[in-house]
PDB file of N, CA, C and O in Angstrom:
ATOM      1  N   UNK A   1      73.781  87.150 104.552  1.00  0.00           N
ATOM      2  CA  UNK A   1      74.510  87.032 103.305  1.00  0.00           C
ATOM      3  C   UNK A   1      73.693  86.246 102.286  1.00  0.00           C
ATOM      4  O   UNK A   1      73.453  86.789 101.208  1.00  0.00           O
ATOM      5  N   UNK A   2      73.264  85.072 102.519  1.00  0.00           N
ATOM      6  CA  UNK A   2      72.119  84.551 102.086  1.00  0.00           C
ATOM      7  C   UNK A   2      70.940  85.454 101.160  1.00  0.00           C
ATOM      8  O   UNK A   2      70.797  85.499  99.938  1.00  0.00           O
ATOM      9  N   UNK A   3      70.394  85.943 101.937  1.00  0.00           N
ATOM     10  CA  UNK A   3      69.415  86.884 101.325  1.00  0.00           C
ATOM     11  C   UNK A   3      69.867  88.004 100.168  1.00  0.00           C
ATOM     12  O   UNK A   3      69.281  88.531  99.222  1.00  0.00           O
ATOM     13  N   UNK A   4      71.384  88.106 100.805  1.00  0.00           N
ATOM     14  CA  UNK A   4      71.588  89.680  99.802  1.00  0.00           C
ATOM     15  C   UNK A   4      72.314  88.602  98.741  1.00  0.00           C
ATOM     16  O   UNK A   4      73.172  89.287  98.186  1.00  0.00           O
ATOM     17  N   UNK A   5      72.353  87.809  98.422  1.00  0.00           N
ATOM     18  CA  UNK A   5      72.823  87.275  97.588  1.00  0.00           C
ATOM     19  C   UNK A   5      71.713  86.460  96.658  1.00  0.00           C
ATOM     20  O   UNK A   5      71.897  85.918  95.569  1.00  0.00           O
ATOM     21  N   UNK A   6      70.754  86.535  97.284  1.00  0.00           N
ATOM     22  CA  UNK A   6      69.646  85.852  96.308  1.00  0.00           C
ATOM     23  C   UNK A   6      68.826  86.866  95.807  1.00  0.00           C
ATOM     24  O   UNK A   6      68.193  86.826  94.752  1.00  0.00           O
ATOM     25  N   UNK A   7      68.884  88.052  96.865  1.00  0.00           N
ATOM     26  CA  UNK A   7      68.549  89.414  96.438  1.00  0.00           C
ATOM     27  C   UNK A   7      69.561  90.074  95.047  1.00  0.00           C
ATOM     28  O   UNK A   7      69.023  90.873  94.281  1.00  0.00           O
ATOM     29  N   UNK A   8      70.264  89.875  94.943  1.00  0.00           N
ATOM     30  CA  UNK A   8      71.383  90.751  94.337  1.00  0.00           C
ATOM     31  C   UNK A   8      71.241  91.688  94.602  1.00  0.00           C
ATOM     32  O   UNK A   8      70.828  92.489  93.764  1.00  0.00           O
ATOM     33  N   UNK A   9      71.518  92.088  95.942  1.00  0.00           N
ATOM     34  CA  UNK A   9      71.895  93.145  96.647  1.00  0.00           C
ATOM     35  C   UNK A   9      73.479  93.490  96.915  1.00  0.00           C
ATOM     36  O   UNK A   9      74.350  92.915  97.568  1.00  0.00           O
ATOM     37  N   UNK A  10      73.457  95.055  95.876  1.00  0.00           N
ATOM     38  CA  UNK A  10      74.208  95.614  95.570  1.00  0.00           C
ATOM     39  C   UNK A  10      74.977  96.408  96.492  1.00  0.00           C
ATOM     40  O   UNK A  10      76.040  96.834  96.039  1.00  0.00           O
ATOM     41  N   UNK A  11      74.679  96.720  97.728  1.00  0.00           N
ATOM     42  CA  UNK A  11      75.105  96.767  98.865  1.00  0.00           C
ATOM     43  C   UNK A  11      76.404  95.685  99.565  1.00  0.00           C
ATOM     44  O   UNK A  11      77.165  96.145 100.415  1.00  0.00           O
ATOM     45  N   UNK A  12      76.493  94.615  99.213  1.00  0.00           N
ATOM     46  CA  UNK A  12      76.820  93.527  99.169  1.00  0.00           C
ATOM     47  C   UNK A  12      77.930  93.145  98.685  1.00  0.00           C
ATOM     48  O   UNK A  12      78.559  92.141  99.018  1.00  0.00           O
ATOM     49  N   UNK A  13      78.356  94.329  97.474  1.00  0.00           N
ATOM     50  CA  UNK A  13      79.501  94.073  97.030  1.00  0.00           C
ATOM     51  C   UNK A  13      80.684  94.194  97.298  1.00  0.00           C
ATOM     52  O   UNK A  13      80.828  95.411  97.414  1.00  0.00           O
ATOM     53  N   UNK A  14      81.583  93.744  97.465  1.00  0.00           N
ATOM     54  CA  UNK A  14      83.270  94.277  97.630  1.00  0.00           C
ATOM     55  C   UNK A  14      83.083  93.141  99.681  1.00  0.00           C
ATOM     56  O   UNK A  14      84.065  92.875 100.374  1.00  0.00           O
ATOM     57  N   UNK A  15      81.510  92.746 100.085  1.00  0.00           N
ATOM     58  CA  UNK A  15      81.780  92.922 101.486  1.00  0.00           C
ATOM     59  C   UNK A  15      81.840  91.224 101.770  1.00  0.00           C
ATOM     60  O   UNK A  15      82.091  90.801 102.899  1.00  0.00           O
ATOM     61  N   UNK A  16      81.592  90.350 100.666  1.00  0.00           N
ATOM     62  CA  UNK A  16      81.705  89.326 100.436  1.00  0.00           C
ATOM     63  C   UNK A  16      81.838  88.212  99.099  1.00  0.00           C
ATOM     64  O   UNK A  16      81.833  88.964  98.125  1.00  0.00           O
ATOM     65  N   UNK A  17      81.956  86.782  98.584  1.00  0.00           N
ATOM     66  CA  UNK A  17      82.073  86.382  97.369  1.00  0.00           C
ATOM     67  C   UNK A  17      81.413  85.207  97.850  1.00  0.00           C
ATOM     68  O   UNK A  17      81.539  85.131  99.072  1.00  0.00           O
ATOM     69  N   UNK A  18      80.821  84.352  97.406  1.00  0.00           N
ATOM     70  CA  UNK A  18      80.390  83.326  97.324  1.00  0.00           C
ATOM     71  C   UNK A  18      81.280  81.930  96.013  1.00  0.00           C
ATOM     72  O   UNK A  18      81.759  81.923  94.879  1.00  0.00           O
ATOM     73  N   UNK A  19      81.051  81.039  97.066  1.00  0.00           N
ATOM     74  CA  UNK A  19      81.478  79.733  96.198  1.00  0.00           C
ATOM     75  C   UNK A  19      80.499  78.653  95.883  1.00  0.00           C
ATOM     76  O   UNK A  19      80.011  77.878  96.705  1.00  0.00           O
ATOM     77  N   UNK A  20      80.239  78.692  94.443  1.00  0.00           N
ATOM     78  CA  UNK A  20      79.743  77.629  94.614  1.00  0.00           C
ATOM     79  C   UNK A  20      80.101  75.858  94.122  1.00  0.00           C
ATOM     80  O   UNK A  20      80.612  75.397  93.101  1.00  0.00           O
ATOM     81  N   UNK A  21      79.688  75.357  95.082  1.00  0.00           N
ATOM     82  CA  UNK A  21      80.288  73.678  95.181  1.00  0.00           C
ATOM     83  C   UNK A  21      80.347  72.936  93.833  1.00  0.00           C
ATOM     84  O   UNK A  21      81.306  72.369  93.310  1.00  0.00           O
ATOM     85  N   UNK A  22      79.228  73.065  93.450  1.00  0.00           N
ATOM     86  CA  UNK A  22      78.806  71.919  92.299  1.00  0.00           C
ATOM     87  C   UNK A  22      79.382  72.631  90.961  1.00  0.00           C
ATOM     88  O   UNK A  22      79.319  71.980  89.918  1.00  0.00           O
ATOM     89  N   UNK A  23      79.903  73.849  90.937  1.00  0.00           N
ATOM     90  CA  UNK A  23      80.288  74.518  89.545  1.00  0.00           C
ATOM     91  C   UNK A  23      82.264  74.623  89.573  1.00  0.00           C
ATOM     92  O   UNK A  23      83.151  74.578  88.721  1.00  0.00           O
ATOM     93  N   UNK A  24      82.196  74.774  91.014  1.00  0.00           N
ATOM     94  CA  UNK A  24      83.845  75.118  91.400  1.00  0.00           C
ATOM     95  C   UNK A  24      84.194  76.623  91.322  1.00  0.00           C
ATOM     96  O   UNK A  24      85.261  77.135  91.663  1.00  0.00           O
ATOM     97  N   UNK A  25      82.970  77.317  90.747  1.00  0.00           N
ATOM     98  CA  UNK A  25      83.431  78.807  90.500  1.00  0.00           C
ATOM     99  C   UNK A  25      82.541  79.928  91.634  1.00  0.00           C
ATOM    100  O   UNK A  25      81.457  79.680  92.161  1.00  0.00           O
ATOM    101  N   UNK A  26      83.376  81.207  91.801  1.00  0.00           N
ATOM    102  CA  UNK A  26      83.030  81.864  92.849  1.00  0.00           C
ATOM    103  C   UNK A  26      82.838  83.156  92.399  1.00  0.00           C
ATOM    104  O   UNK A  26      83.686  83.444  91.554  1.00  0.00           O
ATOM    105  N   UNK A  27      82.069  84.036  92.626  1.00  0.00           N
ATOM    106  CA  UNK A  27      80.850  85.077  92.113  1.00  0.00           C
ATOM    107  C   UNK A  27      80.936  86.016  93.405  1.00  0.00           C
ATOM    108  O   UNK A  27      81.167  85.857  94.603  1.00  0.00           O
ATOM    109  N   UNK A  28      80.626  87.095  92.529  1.00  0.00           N
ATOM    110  CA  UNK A  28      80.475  88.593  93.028  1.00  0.00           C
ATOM    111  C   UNK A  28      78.876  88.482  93.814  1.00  0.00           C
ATOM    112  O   UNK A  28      77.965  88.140  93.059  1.00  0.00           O
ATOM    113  N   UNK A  29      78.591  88.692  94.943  1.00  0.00           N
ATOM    114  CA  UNK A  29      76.594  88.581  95.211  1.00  0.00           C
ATOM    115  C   UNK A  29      76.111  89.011  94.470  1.00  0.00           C
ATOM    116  O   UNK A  29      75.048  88.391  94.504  1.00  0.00           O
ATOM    117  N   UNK A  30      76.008  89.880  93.485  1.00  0.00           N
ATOM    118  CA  UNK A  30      75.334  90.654  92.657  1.00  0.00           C
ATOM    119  C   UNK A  30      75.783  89.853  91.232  1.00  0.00           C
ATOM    120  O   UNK A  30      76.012  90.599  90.280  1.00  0.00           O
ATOM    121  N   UNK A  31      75.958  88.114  90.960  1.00  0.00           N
ATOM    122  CA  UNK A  31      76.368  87.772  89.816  1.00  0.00           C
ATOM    123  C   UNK A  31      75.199  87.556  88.979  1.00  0.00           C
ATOM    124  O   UNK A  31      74.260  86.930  89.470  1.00  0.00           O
ATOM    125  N   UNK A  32      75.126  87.960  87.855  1.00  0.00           N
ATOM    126  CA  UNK A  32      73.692  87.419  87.355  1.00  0.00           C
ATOM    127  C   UNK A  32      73.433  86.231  86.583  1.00  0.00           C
ATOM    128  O   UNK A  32      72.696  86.167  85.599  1.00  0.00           O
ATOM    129  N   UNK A  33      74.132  85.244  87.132  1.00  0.00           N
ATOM    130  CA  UNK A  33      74.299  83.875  86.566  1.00  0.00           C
ATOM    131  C   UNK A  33      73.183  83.133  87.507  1.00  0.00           C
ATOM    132  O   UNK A  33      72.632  83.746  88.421  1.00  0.00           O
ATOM    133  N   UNK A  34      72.903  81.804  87.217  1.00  0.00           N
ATOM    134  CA  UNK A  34      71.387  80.929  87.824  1.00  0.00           C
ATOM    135  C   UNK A  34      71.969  81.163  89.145  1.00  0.00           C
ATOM    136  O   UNK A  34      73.196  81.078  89.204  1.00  0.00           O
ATOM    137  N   UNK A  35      71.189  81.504  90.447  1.00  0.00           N
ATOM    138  CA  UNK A  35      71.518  80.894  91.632  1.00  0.00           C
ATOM    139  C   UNK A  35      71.555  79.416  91.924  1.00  0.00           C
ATOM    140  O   UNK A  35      70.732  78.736  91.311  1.00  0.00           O
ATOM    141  N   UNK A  36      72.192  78.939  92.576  1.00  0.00           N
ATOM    142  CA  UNK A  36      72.116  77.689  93.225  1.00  0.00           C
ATOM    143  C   UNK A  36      71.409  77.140  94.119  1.00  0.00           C
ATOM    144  O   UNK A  36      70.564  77.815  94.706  1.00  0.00           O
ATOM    145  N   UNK A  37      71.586  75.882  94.402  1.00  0.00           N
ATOM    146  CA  UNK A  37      70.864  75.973  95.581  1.00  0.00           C
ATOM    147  C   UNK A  37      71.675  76.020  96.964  1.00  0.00           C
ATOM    148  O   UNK A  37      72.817  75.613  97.175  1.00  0.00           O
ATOM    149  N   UNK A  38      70.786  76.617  97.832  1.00  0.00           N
ATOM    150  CA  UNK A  38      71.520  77.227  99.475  1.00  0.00           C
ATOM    151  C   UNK A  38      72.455  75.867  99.792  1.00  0.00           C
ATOM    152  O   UNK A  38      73.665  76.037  99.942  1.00  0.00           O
ATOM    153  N   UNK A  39      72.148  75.140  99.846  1.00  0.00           N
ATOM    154  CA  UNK A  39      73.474  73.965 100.083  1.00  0.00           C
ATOM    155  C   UNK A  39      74.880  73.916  99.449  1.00  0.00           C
ATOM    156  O   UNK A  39      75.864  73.563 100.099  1.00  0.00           O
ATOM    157  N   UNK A  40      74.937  74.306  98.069  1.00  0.00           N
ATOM    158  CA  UNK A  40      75.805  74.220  97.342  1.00  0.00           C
ATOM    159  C   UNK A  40      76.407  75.526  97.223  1.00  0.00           C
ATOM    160  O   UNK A  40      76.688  75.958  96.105  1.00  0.00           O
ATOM    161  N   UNK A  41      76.730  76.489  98.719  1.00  0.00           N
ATOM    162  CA  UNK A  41      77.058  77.606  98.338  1.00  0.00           C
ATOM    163  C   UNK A  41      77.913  78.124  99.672  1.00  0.00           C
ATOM    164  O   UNK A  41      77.542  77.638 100.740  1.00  0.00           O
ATOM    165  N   UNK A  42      78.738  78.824  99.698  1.00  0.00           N
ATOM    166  CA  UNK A  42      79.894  78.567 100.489  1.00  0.00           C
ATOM    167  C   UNK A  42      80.214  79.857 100.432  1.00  0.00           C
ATOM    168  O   UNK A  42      80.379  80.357  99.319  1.00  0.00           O
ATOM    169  N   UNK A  43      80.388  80.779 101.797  1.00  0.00           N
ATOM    170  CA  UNK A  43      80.892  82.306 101.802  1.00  0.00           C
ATOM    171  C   UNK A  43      82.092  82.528 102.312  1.00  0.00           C
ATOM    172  O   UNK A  43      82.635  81.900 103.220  1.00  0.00           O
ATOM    173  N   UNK A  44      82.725  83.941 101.377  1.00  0.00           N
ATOM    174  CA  UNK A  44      84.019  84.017 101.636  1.00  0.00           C
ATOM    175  C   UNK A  44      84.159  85.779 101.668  1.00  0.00           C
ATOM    176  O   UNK A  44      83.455  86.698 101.249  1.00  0.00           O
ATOM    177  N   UNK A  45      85.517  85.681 102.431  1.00  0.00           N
ATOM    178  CA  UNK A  45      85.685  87.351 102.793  1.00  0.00           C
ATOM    179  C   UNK A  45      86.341  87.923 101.802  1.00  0.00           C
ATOM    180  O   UNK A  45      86.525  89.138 101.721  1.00  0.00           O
ATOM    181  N   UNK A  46      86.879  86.763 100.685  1.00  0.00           N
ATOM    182  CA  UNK A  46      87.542  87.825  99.991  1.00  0.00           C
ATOM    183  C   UNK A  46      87.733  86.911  98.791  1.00  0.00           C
ATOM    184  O   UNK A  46      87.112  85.849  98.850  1.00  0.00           O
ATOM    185  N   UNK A  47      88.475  87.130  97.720  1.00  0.00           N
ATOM    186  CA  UNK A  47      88.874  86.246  96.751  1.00  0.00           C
ATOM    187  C   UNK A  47      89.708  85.149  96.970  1.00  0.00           C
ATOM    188  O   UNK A  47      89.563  84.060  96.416  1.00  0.00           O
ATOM    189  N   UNK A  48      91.088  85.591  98.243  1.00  0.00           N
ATOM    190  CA  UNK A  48      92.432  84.622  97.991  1.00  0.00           C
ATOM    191  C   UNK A  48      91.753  83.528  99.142  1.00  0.00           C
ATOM    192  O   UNK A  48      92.255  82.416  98.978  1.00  0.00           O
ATOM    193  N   UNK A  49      90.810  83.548 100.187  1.00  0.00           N
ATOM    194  CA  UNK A  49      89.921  82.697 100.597  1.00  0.00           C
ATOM    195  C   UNK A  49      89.190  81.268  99.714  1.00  0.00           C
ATOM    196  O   UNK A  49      89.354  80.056  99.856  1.00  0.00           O
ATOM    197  N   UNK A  50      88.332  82.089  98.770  1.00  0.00           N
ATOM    198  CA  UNK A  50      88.013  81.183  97.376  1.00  0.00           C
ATOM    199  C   UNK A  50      88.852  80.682  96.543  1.00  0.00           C
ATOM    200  O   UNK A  50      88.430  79.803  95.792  1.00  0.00           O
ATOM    201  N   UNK A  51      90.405  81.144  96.438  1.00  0.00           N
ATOM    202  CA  UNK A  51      91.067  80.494  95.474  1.00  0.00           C
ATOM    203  C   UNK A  51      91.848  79.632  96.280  1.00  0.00           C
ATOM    204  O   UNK A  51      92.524  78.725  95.794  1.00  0.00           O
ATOM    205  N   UNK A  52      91.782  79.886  97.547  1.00  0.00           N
ATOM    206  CA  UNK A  52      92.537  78.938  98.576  1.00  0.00           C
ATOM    207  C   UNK A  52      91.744  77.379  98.470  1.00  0.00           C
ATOM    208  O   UNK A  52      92.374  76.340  98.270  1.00  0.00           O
ATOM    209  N   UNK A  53      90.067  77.452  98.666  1.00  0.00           N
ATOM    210  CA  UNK A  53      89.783  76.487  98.876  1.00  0.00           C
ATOM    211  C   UNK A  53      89.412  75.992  97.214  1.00  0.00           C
ATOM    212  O   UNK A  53      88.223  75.704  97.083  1.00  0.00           O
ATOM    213  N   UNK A  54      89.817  75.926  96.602  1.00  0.00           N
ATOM    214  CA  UNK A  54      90.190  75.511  94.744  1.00  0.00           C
ATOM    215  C   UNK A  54      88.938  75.936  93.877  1.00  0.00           C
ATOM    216  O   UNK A  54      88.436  75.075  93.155  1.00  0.00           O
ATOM    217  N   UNK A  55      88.322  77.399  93.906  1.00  0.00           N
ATOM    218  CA  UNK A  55      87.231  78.034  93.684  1.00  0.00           C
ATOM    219  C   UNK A  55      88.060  78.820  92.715  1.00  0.00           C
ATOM    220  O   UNK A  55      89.035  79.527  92.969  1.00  0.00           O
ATOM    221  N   UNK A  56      87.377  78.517  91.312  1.00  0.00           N
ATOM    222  CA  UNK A  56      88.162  79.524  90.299  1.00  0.00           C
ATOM    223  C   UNK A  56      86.771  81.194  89.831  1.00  0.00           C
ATOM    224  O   UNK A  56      85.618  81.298  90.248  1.00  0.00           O
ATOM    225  N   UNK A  57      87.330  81.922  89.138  1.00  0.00           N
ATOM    226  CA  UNK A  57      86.390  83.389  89.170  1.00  0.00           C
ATOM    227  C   UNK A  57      85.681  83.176  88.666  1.00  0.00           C
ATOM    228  O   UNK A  57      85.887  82.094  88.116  1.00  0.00           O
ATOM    229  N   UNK A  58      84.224  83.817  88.285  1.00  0.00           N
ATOM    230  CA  UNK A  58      83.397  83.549  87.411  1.00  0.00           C
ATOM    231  C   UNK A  58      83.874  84.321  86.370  1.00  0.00           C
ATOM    232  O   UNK A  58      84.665  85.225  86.639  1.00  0.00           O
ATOM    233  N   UNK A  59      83.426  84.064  84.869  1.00  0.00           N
ATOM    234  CA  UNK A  59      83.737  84.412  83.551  1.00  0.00           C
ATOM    235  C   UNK A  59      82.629  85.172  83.925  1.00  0.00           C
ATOM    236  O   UNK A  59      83.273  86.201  84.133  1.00  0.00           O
ATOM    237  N   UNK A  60      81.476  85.494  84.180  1.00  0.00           N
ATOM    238  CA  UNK A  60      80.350  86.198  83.825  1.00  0.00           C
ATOM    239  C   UNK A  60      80.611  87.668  84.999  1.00  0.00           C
ATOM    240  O   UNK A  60      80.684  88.853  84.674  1.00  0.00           O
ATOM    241  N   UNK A  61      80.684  87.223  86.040  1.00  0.00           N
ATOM    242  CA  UNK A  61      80.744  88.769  87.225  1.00  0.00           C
ATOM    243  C   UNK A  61      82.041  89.329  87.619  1.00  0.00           C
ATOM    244  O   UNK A  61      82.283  90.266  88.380  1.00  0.00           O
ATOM    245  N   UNK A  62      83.209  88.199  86.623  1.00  0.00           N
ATOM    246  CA  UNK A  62      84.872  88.942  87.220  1.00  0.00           C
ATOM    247  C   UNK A  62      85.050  89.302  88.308  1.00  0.00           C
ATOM    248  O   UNK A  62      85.690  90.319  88.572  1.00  0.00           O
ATOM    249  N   UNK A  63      84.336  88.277  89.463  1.00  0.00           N
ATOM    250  CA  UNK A  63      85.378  88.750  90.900  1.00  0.00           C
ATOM    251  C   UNK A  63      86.314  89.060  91.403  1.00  0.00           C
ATOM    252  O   UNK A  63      86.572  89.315  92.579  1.00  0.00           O
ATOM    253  N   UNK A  64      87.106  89.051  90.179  1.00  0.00           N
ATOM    254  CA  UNK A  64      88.619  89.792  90.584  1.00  0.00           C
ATOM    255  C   UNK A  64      88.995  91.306  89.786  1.00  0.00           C
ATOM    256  O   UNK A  64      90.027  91.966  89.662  1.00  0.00           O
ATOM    257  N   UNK A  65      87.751  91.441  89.385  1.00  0.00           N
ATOM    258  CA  UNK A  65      88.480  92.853  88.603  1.00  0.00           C
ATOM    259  C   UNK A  65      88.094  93.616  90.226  1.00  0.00           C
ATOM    260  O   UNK A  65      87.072  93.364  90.864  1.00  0.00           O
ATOM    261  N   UNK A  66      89.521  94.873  90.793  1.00  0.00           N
ATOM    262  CA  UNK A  66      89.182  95.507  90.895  1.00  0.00           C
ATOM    263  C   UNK A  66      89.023  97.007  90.900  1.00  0.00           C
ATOM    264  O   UNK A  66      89.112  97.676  91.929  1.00  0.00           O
ATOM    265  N   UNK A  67      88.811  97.449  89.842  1.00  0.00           N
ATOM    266  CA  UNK A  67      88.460  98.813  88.816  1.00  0.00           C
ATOM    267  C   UNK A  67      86.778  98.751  89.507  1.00  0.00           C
ATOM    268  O   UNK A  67      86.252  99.858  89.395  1.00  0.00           O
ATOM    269  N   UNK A  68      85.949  97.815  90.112  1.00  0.00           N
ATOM    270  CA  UNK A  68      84.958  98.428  90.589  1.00  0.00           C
ATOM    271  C   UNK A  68      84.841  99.141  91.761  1.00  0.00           C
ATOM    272  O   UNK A  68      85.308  98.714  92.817  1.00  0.00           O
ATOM    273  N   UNK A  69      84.210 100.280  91.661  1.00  0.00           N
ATOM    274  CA  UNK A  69      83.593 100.967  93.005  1.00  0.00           C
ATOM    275  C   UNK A  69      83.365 100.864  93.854  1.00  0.00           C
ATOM    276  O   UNK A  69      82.159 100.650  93.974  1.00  0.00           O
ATOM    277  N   UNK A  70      84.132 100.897  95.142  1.00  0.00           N
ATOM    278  CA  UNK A  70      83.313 100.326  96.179  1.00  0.00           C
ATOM    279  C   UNK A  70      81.816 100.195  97.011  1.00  0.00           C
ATOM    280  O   UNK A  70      81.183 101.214  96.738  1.00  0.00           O
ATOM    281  N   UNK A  71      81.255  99.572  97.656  1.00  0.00           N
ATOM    282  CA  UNK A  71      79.940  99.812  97.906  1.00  0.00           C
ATOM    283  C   UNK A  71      79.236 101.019  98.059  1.00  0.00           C
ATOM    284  O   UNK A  71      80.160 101.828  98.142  1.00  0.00           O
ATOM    285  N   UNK A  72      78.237 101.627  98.145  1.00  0.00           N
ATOM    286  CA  UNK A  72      77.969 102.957  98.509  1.00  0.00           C
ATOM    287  C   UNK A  72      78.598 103.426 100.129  1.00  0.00           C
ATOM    288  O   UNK A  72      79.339 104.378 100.372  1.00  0.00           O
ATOM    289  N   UNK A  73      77.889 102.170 101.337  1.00  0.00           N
ATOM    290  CA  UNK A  73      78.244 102.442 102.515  1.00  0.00           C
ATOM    291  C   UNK A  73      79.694 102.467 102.606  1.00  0.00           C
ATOM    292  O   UNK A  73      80.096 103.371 103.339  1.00  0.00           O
ATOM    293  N   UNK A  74      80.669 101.691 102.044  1.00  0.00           N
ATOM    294  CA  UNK A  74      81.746 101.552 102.436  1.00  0.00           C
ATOM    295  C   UNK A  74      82.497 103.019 101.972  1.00  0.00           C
ATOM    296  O   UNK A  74      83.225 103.724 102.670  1.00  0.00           O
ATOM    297  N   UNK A  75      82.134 103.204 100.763  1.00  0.00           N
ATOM    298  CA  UNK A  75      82.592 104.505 100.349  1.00  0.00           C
ATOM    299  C   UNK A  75      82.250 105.853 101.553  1.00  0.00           C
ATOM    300  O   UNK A  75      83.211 106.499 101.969  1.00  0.00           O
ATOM    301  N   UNK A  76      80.932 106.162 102.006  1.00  0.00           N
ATOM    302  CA  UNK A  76      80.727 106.572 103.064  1.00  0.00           C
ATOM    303  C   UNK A  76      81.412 106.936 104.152  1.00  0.00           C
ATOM    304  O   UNK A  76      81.472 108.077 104.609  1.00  0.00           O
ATOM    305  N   UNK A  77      82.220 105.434 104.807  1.00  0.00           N
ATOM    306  CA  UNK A  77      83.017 104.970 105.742  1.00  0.00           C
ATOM    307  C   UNK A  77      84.568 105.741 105.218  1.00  0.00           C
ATOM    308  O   UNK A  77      85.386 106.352 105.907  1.00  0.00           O
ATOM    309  N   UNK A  78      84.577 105.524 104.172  1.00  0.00           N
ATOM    310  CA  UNK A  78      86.272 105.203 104.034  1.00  0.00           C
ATOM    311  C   UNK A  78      86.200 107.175 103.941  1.00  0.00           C
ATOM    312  O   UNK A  78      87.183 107.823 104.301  1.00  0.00           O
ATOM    313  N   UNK A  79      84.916 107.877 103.418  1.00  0.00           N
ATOM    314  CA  UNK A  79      85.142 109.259 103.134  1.00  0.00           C
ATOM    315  C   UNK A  79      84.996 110.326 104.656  1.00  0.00           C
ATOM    316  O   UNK A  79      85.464 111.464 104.657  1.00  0.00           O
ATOM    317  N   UNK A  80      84.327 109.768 105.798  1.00  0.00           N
ATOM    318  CA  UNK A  80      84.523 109.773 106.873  1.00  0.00           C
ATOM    319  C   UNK A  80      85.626 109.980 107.821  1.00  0.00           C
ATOM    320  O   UNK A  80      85.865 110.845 108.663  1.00  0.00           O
ATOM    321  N   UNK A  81      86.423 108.565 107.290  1.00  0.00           N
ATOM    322  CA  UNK A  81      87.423 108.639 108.315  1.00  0.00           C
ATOM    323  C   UNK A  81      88.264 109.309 107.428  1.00  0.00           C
ATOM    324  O   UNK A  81      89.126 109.646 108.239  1.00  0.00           O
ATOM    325  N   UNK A  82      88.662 109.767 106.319  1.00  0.00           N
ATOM    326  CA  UNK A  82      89.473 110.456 105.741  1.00  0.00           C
ATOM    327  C   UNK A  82      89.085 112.064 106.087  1.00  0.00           C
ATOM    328  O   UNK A  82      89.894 112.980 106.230  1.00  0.00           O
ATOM    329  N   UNK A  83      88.109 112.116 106.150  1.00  0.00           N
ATOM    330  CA  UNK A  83      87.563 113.523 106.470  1.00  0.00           C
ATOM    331  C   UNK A  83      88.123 114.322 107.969  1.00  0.00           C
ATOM    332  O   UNK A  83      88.495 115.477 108.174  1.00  0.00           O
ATOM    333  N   UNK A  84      87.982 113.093 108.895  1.00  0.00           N
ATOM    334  CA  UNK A  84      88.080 113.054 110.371  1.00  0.00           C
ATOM    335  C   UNK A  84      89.731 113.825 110.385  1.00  0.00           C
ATOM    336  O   UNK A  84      90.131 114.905 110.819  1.00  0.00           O
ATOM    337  N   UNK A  85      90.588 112.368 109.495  1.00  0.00           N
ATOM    338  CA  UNK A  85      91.682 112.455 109.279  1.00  0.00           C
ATOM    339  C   UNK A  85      92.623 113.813 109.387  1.00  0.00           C
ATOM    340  O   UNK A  85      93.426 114.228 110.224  1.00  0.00           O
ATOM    341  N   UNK A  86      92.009 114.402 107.837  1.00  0.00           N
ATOM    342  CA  UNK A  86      92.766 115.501 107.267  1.00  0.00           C
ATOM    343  C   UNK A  86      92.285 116.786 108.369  1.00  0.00           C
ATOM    344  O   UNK A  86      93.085 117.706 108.543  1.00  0.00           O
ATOM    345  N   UNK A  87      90.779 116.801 109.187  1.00  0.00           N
ATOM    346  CA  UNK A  87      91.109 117.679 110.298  1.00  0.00           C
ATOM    347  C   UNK A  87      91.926 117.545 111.426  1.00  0.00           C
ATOM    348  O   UNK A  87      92.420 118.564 111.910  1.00  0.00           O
ATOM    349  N   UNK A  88      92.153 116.417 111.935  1.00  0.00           N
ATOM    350  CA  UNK A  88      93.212 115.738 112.716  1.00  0.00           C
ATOM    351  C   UNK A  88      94.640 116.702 112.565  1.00  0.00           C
ATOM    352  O   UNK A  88      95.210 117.380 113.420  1.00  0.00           O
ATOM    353  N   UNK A  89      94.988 116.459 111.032  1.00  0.00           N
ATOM    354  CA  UNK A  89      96.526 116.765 111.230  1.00  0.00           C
ATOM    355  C   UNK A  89      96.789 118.599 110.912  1.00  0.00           C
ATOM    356  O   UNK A  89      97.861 119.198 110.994  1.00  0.00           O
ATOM    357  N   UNK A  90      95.058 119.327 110.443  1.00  0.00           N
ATOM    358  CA  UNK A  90      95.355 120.733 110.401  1.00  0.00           C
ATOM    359  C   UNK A  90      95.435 121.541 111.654  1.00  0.00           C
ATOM    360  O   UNK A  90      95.691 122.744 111.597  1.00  0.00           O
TER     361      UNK A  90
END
C-alpha cells in the first residue's frame, strides 16, 4: 500500500484511503497533494474507518465522492461474477 500510494497508483483506488496524522485529513492513493512522510500516514479500508478515527476528506481528491469508477481490476471482478451469474440462472 505504501508503494502504490507514493506511486499514485491508480490501481489502488476504491481498494484503500490513507490518513494522514499531522494534517488530520484522509486522501484517495492517487491524491495529488505533497506526500508525507511514511510515519505520519495511517491505512484504511474505507472512509467510515477514517472518519471513525477523527480523519476529515481531503478538499483536493474528494474521498467521498462516489460517482468514481471503480478500479480497472475490480471492475473485471465484479463483470465476471455477474457474467457467471446471469448464466447460472438461464
Amino acid at each position: 500500500m505504501m508503494r502504490a500510494f507514493y506511486a499514485r497508483d491508480s490501481a489502488a483506488e476504491r481498494i484503500f484511503l490513507v490518513g494522514v496524522r499531522t494534517t488530520g485529513i484522509f486522501c484517495r492513493p492517487t491524491c495529488g497533494a505533497r506526500k508525507p512522510k511514511p510515519e505520519n500516514i495511517a491505512f484504511y479500508r474505507d472512509a467510515s474507518a477514517a472518519l471513525h478515527d477523527g480523519f476529515r476528506p481531503c478538499k483536493l481528491c474528494k474521498p467521498l465522492d462516489a460517482t468514481l469508477p471503480p478500479p480497472a481490476l475490480v471492475q473485471r471482478l465484479r463483470d465476471a461474477v455477474e457474467s457467471r451469474s446471469h448464466r447460472a440462472h438461464h
